[in-house]
Backbone bond lengths (Angstrom), bond angles and torsions (degrees), N, CA, C in turn:
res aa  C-N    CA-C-N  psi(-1)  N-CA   C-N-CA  omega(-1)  CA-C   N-CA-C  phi
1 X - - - 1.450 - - 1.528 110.28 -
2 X 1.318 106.35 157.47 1.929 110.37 -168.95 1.577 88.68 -142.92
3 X 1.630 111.19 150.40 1.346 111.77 163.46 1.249 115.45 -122.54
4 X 1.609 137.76 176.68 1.359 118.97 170.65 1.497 78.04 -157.99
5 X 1.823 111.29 165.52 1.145 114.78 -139.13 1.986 91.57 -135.92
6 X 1.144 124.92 110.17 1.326 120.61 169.43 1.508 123.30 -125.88
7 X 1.371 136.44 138.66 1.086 119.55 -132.64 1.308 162.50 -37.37
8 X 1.001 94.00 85.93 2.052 139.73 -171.88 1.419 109.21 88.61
9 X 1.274 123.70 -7.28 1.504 130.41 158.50 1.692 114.96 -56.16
10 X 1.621 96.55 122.35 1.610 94.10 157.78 1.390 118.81 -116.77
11 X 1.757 102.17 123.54 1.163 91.50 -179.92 1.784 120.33 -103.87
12 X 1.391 138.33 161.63 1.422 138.27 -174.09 1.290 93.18 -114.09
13 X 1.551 99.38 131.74 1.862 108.92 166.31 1.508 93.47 -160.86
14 X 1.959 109.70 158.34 1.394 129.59 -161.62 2.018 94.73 -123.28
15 X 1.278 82.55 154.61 1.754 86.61 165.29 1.439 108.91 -130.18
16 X 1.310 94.02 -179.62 1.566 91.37 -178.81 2.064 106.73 -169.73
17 X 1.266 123.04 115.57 0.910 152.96 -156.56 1.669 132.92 90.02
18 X 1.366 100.54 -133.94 1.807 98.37 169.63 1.240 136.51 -103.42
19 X 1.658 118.42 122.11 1.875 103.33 -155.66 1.086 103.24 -83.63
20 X 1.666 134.59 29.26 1.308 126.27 156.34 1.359 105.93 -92.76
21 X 1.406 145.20 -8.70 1.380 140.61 -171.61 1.222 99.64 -74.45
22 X 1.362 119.50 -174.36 1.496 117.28 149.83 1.306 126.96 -78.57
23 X 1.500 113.82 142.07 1.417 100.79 -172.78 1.388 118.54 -98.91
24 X 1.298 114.48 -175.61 1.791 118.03 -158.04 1.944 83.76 -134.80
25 X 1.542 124.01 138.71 1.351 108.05 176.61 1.518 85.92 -128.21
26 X 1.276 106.54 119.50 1.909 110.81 -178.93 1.515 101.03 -92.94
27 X 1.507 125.27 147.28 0.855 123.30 178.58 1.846 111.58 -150.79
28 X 1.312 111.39 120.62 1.604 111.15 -138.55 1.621 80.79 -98.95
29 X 1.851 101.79 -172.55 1.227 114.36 -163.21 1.542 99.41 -126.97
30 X 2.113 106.84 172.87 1.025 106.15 165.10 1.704 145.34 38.22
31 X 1.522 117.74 57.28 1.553 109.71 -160.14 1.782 120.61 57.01
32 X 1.542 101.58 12.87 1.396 94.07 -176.00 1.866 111.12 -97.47
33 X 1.761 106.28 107.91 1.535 107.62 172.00 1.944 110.60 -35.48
34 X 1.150 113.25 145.41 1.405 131.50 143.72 1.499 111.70 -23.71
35 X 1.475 112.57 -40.64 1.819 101.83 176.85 1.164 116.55 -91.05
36 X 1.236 100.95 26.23 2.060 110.81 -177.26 1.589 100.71 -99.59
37 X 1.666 117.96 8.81 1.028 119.86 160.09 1.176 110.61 -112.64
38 X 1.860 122.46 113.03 0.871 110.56 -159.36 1.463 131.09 -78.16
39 X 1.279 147.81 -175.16 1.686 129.86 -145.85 1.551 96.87 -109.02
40 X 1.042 118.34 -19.55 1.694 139.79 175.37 1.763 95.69 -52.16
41 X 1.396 91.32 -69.99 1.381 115.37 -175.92 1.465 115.27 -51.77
42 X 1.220 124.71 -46.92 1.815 138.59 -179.54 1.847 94.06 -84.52
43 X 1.092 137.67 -29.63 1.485 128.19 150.90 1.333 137.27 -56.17
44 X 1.474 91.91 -36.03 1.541 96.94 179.65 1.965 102.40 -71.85
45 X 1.833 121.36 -71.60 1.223 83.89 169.74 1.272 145.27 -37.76
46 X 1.165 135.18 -42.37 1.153 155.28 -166.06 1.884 94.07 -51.26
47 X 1.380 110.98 -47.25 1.202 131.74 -176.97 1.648 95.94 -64.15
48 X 1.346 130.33 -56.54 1.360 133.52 -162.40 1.770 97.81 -73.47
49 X 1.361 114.59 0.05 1.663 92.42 -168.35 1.601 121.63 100.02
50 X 1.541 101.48 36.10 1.791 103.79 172.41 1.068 86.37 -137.81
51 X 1.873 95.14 164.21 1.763 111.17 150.79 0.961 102.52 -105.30
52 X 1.569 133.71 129.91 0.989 154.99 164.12 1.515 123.27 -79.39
53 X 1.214 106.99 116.23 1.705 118.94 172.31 1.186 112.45 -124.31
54 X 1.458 116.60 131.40 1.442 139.30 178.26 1.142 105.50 -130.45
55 X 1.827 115.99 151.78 1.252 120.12 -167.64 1.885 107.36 -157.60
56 X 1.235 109.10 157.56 1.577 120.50 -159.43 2.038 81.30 -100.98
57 X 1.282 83.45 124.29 1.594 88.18 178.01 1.800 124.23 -64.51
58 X 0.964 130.73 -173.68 1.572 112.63 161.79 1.695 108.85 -76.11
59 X 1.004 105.54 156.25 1.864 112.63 177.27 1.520 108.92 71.00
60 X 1.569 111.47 12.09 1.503 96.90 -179.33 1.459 101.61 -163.98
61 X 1.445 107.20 159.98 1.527 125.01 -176.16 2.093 111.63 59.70
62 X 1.088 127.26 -93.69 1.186 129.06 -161.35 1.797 113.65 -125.80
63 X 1.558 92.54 -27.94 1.215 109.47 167.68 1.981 139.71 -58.46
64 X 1.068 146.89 153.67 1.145 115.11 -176.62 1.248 127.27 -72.16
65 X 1.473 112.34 155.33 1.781 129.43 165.01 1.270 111.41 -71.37
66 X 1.190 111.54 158.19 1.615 118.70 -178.58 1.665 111.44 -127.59
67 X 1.474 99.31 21.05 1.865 98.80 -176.97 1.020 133.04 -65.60
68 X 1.500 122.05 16.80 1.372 135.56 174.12 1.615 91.58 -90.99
69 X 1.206 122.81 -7.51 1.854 122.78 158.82 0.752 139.89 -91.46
70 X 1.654 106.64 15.34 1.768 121.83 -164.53 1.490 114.82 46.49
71 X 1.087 99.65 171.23 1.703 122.11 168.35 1.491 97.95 -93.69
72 X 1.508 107.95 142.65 1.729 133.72 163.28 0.971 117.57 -74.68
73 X 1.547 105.39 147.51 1.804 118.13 180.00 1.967 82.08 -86.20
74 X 1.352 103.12 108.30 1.593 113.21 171.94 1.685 109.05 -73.57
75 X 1.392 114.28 -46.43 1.611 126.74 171.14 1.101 104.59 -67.11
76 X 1.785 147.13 3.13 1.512 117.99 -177.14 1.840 67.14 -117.70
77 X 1.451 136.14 -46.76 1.450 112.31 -178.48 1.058 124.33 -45.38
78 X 1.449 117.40 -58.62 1.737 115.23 166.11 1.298 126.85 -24.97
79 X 1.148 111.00 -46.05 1.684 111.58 170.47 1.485 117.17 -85.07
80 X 1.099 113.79 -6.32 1.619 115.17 -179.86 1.456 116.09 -76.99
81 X 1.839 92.82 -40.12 1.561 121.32 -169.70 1.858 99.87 -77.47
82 X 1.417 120.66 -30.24 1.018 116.44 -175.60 1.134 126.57 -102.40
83 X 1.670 111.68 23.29 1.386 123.67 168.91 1.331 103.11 -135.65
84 X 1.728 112.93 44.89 1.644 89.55 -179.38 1.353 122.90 53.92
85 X 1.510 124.37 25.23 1.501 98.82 164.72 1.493 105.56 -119.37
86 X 1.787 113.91 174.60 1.184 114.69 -134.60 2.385 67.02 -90.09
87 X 1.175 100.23 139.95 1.670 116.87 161.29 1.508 113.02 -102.27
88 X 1.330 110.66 127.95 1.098 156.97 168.29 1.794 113.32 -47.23
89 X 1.336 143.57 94.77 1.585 105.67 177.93 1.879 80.51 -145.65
90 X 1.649 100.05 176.64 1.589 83.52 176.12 1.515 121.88 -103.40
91 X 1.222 115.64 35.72 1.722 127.63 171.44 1.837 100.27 -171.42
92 X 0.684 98.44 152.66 1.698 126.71 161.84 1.437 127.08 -95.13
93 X 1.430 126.77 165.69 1.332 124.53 166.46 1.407 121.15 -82.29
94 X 1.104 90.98 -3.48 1.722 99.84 176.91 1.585 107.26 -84.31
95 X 1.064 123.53 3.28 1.628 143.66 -158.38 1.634 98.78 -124.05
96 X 1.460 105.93 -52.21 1.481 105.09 -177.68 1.827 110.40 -79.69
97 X 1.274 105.59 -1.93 1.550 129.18 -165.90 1.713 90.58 -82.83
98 X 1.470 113.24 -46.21 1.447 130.59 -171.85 1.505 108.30 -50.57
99 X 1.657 86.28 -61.17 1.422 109.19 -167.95 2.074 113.46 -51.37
100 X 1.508 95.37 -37.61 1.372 94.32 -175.96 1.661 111.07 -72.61
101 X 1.163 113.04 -16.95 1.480 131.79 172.69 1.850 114.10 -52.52
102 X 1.475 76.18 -67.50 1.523 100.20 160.58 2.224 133.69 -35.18
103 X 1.432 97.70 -36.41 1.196 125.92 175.00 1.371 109.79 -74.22
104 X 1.419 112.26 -58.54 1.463 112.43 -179.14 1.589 120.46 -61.34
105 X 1.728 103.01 -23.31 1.842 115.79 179.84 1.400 84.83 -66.73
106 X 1.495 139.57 -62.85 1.471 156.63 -123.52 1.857 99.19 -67.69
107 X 1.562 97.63 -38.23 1.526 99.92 -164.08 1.353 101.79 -128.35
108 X 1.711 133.17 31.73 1.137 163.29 -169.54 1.481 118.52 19.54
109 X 1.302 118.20 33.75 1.738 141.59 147.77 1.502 102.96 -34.69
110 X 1.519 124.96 112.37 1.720 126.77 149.76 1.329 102.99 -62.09
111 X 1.602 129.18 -60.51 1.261 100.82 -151.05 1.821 86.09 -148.41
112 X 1.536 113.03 -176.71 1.617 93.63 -160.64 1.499 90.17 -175.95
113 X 1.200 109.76 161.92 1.849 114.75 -180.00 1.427 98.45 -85.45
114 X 0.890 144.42 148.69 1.771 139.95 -166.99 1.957 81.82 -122.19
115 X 1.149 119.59 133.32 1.732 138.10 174.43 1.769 99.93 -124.58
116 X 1.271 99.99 107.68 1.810 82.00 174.02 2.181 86.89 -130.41
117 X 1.555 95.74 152.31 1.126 110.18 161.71 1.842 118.03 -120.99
118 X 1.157 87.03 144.25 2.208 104.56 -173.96 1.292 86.68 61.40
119 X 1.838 83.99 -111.09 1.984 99.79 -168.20 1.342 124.34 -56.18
120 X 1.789 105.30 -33.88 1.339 119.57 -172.84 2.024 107.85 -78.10
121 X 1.036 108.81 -22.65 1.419 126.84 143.36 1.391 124.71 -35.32
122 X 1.662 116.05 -65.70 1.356 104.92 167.98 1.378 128.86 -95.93
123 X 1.452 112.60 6.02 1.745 131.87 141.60 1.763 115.38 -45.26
124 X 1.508 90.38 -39.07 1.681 89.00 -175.43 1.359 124.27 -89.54
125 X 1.266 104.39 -27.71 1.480 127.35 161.79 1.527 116.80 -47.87
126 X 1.140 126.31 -45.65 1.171 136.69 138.68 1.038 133.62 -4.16
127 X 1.679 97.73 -116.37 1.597 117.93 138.79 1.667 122.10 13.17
128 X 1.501 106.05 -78.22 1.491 115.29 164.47 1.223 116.65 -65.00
129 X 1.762 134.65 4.42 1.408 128.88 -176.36 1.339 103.75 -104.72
130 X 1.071 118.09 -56.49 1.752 147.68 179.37 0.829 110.58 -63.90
131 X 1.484 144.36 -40.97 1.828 154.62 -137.71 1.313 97.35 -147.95
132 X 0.877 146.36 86.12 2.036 139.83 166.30 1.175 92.31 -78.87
133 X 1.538 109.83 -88.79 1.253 110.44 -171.80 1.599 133.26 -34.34
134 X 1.173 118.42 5.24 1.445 127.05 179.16 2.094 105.43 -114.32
135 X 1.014 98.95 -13.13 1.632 109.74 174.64 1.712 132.39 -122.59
136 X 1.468 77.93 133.87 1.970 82.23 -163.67 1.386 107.05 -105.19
137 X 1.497 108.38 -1.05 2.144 115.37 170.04 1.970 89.05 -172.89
138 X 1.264 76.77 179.65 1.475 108.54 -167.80 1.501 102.43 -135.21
139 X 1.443 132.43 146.75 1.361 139.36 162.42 1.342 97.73 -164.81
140 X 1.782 102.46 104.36 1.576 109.63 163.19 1.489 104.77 -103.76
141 X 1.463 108.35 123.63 1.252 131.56 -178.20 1.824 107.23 -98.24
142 X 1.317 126.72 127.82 1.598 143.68 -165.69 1.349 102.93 18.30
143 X 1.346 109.29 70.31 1.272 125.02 171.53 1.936 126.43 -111.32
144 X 1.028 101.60 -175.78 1.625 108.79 168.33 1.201 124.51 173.11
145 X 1.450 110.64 136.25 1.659 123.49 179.69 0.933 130.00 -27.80
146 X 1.954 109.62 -37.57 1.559 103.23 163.08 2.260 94.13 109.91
147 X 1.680 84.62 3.59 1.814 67.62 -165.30 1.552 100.67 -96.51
148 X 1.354 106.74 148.38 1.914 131.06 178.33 1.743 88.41 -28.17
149 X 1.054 112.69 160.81 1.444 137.03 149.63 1.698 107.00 83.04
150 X 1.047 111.36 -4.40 1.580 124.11 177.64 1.744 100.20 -67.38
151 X 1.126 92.56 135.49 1.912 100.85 173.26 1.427 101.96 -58.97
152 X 1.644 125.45 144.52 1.026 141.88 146.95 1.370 139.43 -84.94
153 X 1.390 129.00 166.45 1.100 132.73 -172.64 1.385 107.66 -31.35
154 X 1.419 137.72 164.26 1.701 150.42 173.52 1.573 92.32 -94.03
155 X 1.663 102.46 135.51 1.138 100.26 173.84 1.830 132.03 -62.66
156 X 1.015 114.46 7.85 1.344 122.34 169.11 2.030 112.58 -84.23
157 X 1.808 88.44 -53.86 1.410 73.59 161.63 1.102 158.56 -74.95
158 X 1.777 102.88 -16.79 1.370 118.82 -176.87 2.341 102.04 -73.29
159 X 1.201 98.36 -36.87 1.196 95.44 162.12 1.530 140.97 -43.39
160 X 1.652 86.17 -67.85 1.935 98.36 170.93 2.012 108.45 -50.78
161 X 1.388 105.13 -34.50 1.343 95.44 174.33 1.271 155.93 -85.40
162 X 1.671 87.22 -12.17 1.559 121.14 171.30 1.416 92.76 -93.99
163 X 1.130 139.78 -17.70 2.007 126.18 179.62 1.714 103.21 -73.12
164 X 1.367 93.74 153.06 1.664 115.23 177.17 1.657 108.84 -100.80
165 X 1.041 117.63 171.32 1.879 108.15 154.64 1.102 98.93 -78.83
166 X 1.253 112.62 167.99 1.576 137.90 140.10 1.540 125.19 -4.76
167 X 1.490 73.88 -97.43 1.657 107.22 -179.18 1.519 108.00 -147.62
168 X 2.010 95.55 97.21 1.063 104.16 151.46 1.493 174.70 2.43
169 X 1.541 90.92 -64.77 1.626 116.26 163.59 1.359 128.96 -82.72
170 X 1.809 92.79 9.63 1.713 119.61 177.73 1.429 117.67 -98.22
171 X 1.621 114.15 72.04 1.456 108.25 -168.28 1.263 115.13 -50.81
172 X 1.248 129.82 -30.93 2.077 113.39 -177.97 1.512 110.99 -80.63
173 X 1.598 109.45 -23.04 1.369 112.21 -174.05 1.943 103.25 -81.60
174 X 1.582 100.89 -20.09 1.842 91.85 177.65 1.556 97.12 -73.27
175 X 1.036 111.95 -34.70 1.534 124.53 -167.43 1.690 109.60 -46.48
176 X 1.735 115.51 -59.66 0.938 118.57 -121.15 1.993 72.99 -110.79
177 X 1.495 124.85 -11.17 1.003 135.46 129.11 1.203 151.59 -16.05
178 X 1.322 126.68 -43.04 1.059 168.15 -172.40 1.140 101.63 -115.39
179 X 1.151 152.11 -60.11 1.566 151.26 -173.10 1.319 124.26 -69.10
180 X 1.561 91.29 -43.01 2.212 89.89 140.60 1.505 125.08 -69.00
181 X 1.193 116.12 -24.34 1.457 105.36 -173.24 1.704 99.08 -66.09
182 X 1.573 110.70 -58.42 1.444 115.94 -165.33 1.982 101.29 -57.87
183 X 0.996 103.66 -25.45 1.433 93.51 -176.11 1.668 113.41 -84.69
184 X 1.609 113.27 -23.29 1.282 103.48 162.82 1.532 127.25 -59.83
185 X 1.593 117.10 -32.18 1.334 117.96 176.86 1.346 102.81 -109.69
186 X 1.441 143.06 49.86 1.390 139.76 -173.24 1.691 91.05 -120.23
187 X 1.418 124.79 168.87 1.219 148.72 162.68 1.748 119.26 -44.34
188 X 1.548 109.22 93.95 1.602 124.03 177.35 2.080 90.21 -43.51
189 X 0.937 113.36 -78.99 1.359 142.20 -153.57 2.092 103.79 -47.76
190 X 1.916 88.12 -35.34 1.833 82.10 -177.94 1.344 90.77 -138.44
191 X 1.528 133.60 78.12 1.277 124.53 175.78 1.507 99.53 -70.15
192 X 2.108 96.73 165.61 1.185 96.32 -156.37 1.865 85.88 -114.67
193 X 1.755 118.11 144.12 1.127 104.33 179.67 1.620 136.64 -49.03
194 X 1.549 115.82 149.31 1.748 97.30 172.28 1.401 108.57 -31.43
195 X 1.196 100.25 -102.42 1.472 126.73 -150.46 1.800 111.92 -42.72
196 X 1.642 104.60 -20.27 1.431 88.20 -175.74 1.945 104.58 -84.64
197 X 1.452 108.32 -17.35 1.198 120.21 -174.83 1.789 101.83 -75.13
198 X 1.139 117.36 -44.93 1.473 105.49 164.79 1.303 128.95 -53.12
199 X 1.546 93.87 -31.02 1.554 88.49 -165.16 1.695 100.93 -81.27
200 X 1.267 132.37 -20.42 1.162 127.88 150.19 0.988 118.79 -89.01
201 X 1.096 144.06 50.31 1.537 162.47 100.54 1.334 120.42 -50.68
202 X 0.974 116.77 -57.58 1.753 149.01 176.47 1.793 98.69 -54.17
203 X 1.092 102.22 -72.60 1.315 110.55 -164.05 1.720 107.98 -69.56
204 X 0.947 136.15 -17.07 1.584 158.37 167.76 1.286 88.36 -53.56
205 X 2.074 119.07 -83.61 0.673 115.46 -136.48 1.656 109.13 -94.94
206 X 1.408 125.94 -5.27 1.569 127.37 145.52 1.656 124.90 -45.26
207 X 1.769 112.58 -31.86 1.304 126.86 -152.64 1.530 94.48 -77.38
208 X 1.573 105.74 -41.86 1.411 120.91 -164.37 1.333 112.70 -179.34
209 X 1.291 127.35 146.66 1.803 137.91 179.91 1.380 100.47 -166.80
210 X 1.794 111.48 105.07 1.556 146.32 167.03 1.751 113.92 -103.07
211 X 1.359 133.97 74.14 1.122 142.85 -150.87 1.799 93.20 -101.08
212 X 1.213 122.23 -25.72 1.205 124.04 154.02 1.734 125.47 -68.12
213 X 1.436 98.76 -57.45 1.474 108.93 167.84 1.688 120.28 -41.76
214 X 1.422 101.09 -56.48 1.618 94.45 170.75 1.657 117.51 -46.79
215 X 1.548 114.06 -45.07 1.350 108.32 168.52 1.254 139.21 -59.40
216 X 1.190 109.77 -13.53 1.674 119.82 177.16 1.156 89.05 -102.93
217 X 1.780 153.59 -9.05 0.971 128.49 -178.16 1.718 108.04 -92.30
218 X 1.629 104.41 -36.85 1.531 94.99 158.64 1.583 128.53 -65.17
219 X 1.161 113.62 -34.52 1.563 108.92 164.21 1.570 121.31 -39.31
220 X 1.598 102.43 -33.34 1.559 102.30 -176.73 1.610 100.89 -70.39
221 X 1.590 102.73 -52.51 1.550 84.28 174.24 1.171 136.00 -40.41
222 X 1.566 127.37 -64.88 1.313 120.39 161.80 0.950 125.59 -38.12
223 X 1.238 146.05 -72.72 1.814 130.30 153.45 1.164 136.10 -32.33
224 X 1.121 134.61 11.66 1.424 121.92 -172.99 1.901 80.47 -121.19
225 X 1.274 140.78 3.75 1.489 110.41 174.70 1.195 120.17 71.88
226 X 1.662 121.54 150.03 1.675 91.23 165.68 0.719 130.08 -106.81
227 X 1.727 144.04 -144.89 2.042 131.53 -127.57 2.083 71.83 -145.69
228 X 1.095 147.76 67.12 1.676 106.24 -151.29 2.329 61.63 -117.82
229 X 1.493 122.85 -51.19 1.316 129.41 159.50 1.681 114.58 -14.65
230 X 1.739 103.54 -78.57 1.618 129.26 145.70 1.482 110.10 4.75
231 X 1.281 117.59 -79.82 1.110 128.33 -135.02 1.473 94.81 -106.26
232 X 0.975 111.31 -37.59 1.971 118.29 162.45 1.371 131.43 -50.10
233 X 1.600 95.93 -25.05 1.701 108.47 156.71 1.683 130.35 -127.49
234 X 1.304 101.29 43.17 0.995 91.52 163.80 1.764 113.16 -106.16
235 X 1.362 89.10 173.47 2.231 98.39 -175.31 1.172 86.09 -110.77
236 X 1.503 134.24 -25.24 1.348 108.72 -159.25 1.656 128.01 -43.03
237 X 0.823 117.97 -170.72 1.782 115.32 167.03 1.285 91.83 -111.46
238 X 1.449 109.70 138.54 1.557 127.41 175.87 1.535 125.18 -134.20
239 X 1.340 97.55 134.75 1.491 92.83 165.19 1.896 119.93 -128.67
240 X 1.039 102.39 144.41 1.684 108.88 176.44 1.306 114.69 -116.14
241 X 1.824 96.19 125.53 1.631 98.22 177.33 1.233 85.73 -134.46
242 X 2.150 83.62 145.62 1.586 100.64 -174.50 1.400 108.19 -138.43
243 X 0.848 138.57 168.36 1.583 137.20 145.56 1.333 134.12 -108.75
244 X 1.419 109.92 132.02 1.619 125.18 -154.44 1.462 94.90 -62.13
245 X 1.540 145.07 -16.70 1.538 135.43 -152.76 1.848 82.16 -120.50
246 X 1.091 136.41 -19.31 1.516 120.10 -169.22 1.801 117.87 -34.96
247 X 1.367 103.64 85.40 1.876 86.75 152.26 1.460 132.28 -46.94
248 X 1.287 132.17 -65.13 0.870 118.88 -157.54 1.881 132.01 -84.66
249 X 1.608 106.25 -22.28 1.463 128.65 132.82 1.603 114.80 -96.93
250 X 1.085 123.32 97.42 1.539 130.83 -176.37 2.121 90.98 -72.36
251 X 1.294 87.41 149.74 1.245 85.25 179.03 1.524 148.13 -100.02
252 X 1.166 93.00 43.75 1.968 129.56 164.37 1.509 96.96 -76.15
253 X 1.314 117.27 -63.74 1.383 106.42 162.78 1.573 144.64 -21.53
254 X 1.281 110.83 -58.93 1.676 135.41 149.90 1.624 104.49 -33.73
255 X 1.342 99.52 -83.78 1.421 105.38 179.90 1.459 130.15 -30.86
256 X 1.585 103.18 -47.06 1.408 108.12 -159.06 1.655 85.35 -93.15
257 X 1.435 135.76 -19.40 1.760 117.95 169.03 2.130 103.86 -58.17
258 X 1.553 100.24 -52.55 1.215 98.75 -174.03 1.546 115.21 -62.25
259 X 1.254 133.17 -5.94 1.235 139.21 172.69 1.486 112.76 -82.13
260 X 1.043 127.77 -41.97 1.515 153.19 -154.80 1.936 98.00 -97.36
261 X 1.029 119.38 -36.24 1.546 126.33 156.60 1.079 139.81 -39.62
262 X 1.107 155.93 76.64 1.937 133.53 -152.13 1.633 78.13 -74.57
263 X 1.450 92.77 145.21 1.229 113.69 174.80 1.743 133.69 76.45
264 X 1.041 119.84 -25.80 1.921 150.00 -158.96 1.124 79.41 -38.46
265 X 1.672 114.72 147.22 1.405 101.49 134.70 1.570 115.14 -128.41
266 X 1.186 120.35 158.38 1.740 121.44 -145.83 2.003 89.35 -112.30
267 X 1.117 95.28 144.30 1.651 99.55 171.80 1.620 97.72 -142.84
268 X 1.509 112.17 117.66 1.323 121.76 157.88 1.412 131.34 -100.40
269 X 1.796 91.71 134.31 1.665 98.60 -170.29 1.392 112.17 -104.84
270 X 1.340 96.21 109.33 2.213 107.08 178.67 1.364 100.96 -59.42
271 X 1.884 96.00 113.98 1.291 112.06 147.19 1.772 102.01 81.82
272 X 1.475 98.97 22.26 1.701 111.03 158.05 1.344 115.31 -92.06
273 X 1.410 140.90 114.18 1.448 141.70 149.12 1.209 121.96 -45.69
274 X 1.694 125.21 -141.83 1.216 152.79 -141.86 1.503 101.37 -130.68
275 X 1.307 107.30 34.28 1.817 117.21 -171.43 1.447 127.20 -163.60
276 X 1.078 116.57 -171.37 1.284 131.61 -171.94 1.523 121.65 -131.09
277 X 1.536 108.17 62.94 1.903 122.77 -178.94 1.200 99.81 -50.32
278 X 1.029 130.29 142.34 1.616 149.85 149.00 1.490 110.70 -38.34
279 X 1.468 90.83 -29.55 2.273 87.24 -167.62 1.584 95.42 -89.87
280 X 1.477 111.45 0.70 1.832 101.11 -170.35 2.057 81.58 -110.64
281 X 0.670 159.39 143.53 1.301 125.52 -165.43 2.095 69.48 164.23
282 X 1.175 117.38 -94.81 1.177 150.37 -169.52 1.782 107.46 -44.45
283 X 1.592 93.19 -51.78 1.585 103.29 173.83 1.782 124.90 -80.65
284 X 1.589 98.03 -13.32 1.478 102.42 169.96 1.265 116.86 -88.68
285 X 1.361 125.05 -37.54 1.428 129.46 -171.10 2.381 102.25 -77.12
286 X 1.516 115.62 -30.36 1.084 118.27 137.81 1.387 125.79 -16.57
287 X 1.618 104.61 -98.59 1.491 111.72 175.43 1.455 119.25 -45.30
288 X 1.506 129.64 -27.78 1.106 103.61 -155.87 2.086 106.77 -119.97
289 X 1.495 83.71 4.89 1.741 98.69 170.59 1.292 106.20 -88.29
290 X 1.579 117.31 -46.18 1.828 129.24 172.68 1.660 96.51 -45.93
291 X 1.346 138.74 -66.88 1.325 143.50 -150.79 1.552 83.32 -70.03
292 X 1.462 116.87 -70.86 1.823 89.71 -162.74 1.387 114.59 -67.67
293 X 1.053 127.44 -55.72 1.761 117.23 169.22 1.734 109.52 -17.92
294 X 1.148 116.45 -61.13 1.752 105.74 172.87 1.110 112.84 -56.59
295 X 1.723 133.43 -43.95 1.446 122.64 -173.03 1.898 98.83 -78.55
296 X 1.376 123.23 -35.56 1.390 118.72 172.64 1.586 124.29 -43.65
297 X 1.753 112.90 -46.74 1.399 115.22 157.95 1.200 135.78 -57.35
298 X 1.317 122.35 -52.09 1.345 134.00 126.34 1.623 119.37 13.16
299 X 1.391 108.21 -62.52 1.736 107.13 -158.83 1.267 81.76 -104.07
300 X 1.227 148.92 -25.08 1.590 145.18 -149.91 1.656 102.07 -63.96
């Protein structure tokens, strides 16, 4: 692991292959550490001909906290956000948009395929709005624009995600906690086994646990508005991958980014959730090495 430091933020991120290839800059979602991409997955490009960089967002995994900003009233944003009013949080994604900017200075990348998933999705969206010149493709993976009227979470998931554990100070019971949550919004079609899902459960939550941080990271969501403008002008080359079973971004979402794109093109995966199965593993790193290799020839 390497850190690099932008204003007074330190952030931690890993690479992985050759930094003469082209590089790939992954950028994860929702309280999700850098190893929530799995290493299978950052091998396999690596295998197709990228360098791969992944990184711990601010407020989460290895990277810094910001709790000298308190935690957000998330229930008085929700209603702020759902009446059109302007929400309050103490950073934006347009901030965490910076930060990924920041990453590519860190390990001296000009320009780079931007991969974001959920949140890290509309981090990348960004990224490609704000930054051109630093991006040679786009791939927002179970993502969305962010605009009013889009279906929301299924009430099962919005549940599993709004639940707490128990009792806390019960490491197998946070564990085993958590391993229902991911399996409530994980892939009907390729569930992922117990025990290996605990055990990356486990190891997640030893690495790092920001239960505040996630809240300021949804606050950014609600404040930052959505990209629907964003995404209407960008040239980049884009691709959208979604999955037809997603609870928690249902996939109208997908659609309506790839609609909102000049040009996008959308690939749906039957009976993919709110995750990253091992058996889709092979078919994601596929889609999303094929898309930059065309935009890589392209700039060559």
């Amino acid at each position: 692991m390497a850190t690099t430091i932008r204003d007074g933020l330190t952030f931690t991120y890993d690479t992985h292959g050759n930094p003469s290839d082209p590089a790939i800059l992954l950028i994860m979602g929702l309280g999700m550490q850098l190893t929530s991409w799995p290493e299978i997955f950052c091998q396999g490009l690596v295998d197709e001909g990228y360098y791969v960089i992944r990184f711990d967002n601010r407020d989460c995994g290895l990277s810094s906290k910001l709790d000298h900003l308190g935690k957000p009233n998330l229930m008085f944003g929700y209603f702020q956000a759902l009446f059109g009013m302007p929400v309050s949080a103490p950073y934006t994604l347009f901030d965490m948009a910076k930060d990924a900017i920041a990453i590519l200075d860190a390990v001296g990348v000009k320009q780079a395929h931007i991969v974001g998933a959920s949140m890290g999705g509309m981090i990348a969206q960004i990224v490609a709005g704000k930054y051109p010149e630093r991006v040679l493709s786009l791939t927002s993976i179970m993502s969305s624009s962010g605009r009013r009227g889009l279906p929301g979470p299924t009430p099962a998931a919005r549940a599993a995600l709004m639940s707490r554990p128990p009792h806390r100070d019960n490491f197998e019971g946070v564990v085993q906690h958590y391993t229902r949550v991911y399996n409530a919004i994980g892939s009907p079609a390729y569930p992922t086994p117990h025990d290996a899902l605990a055990e990356r459960v486990a190891a997640n939550i030893k690495r790092n646990v920001c239960r505040a941080g996630v809240a300021r990271q949804f606050a950014a969501i609600a404040a930052s508005g959505d990209r629907v403008k964003l995404l209407q002008g960008l040239r980049t080359p884009t691709l959208v991958i979604h999955g037809t079973a997603d609870p928690l971004v249902p996939i109208e979402a997908g659609r309506d980014t790839a609609r909102l794109v000049p040009g996008a093109v959308m690939e749906e995966i039957e009976g993919m959730g709110h995750d990253f199965p091992a058996a889709l593993n092979a078919t994601l790193v596929q889609l999303i090495a094929s898309h930059c290799r065309d935009q890589t020839a392209l700039a060559a």
